[in-house]
Residue frames relative to the residue before (quaternion, step in Angstrom):
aa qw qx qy qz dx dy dz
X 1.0000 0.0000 0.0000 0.0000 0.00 0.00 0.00
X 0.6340 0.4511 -0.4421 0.4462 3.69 0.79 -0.74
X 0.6119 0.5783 -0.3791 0.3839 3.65 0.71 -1.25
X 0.6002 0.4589 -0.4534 0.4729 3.68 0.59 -0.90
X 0.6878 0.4095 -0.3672 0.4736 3.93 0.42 -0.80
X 0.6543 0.4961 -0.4087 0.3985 3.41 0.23 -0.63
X 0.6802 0.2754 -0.3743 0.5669 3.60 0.98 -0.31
X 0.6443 0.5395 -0.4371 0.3206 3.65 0.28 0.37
X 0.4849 0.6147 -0.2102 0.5856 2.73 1.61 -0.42
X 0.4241 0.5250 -0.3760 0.6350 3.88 1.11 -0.79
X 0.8393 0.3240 -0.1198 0.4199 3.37 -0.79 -1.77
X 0.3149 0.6782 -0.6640 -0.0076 3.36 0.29 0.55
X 0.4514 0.4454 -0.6720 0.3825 3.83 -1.99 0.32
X 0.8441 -0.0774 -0.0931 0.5223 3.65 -1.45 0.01
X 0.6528 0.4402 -0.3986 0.4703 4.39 0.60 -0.65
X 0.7331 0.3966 -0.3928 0.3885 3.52 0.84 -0.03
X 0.0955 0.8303 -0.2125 0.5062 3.10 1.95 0.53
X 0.7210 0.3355 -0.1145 0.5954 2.94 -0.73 -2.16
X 0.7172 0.4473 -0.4115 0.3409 3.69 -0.47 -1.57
X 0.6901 0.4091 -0.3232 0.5020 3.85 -0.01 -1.14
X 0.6664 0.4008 -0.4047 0.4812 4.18 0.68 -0.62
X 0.6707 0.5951 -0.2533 0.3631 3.54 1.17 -0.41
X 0.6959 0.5163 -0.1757 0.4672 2.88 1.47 -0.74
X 0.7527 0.3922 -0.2712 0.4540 3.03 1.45 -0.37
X 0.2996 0.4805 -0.6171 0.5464 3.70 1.57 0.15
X 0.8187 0.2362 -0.5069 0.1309 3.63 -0.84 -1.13
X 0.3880 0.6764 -0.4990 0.3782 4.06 1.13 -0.44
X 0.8138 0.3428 -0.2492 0.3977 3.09 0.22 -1.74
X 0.4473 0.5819 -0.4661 0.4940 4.20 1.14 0.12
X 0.6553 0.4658 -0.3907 0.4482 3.72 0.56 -1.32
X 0.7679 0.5108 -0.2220 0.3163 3.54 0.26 -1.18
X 0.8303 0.1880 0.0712 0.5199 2.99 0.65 -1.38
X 0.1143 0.8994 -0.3815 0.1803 3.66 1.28 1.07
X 0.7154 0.3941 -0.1620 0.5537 3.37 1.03 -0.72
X 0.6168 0.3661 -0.3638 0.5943 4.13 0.68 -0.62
X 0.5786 0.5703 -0.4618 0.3559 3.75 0.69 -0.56
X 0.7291 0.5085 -0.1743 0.4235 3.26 0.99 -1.40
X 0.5503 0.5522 -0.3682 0.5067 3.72 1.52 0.05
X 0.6662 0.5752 -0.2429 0.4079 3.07 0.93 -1.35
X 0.7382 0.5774 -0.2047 0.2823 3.30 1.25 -1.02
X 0.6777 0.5604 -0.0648 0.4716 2.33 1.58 -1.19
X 0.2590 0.8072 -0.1198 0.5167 3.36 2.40 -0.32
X 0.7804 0.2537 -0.1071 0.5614 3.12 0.32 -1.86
X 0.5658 0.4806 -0.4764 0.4711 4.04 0.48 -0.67
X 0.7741 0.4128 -0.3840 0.2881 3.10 0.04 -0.49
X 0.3075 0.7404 -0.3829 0.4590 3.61 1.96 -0.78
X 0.7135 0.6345 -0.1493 0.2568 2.95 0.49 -2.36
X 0.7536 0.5356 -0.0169 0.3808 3.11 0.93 -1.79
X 0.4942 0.5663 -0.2628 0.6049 3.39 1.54 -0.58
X 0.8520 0.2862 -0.2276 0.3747 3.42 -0.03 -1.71
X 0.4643 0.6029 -0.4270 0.4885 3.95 1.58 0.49
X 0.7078 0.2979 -0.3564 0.5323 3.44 0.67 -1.26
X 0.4722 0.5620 -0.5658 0.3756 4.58 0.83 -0.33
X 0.6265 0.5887 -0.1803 0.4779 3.81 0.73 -0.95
């Protein structure tokens, strides 16, 4: 895991990006771990509907 950062850190411009978008999915996971998992589960189903509408 550090090595992946250490090369993101290398590549920095759009990989230093990803990292700061990365860091904030995993916050928002710690925090909000359970309503996430409703929501998610929320949208599959969305998902699942507008397959069997098709």
């Amino acid at each position: 895991m550090v090595e992946i950062m250490q090369i993101l850190l290398m590549n920095t411009g759009v990989s230093s990006v990803v990292l700061l978008f990365l860091l904030f999915l995993s916050k928002r996971k710690i925090s909000k771990s359970k309503d996430e998992r409703v929501y998610l589960s929320k949208d599959m189903m969305k998902i699942k509907e507008e397959i069997s509408e098709d």
